[in-house]
N, C-alpha and C positions, 0 to 999 in steps of 0.2 A: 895448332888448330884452335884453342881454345881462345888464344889472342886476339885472331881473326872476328870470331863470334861475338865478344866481347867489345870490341870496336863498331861490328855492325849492328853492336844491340845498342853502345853506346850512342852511335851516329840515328838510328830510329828510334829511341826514346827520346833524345832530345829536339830533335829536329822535330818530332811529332807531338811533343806537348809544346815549340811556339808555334806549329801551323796551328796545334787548337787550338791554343789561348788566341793569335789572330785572327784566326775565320769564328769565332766566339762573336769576338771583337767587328769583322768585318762582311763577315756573310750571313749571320742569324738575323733577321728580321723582325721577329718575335719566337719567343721561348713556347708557344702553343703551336710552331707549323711544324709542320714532319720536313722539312727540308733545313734542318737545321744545320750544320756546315758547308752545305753545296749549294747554298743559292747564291746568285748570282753578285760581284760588290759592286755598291755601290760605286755611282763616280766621282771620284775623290774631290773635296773642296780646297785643302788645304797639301801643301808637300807632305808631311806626316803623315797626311791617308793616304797620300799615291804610296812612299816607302812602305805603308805597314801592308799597303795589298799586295804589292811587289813581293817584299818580304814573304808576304802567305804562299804565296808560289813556289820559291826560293826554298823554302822548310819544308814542304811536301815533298816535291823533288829530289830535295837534297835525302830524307828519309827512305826514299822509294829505292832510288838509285843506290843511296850509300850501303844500306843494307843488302841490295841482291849484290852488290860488288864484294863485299868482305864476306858475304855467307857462300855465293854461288860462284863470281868468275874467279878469283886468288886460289879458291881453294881446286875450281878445275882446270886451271892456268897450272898448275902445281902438280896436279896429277898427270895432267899431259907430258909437261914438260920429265917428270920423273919417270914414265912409262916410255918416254923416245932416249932418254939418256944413256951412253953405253955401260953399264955395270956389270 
C-alpha cells in the first residue's frame, strides 16, 4: 500500500508544480486579479506557447487522474479482486 501512495503523491506533486509553474506562466494576467491560475490562455503566438498551454492541460490531468488511480482504483481493484478470490 504504501508504494501505491507514494507514486500517487509522487505523480500529484509533480505534475502539479509544472501545471503551476505553467498556468503562472500562461493563465495569470496580472498578480493583483483573484483569478489567478484559471483564466483563460491566451492565444499562442509562437509553437512554444501553444506546447506550454498544451502542456498546462497535460500536468493537470495528468495529477488529477494519476493520483485518484494509485490512491483510489489499484487499491480497490485489489480489494475486490482479493474479496472474490477462492481462499
Amino acid at each position: 500500500m504504501a508504494d501505491e501512495f507514494i507514486k500517487g503523491l509522487g505523480l500529484f506533486s509533480g505534475a502539479g508544480l509544472a501545471w503551476m509553474v505553467l498556468a503562472g506562466w500562461y493563465r495569470t494576467e496580472s498578480f493583483e486579479s483573484s483569478r489567478q491560475l484559471i483564466a483563460a490562455p491566451p492565444e499562442p503566438n509562437t509553437v512554444f506557447d501553444a506546447v506550454g498551454i498544451f502542456l498546462n492541460d497535460v500536468f493537470f490531468w495528468t495529477a488529477i487522474v494519476g493520483a485518484l488511480t494509485f490512491w483510489v482504483l489499484i487499491p480497490a481493484l485489489r480489494q475486490v479482486r482479493d474479496s472474490t478470490s477462492p481462499a
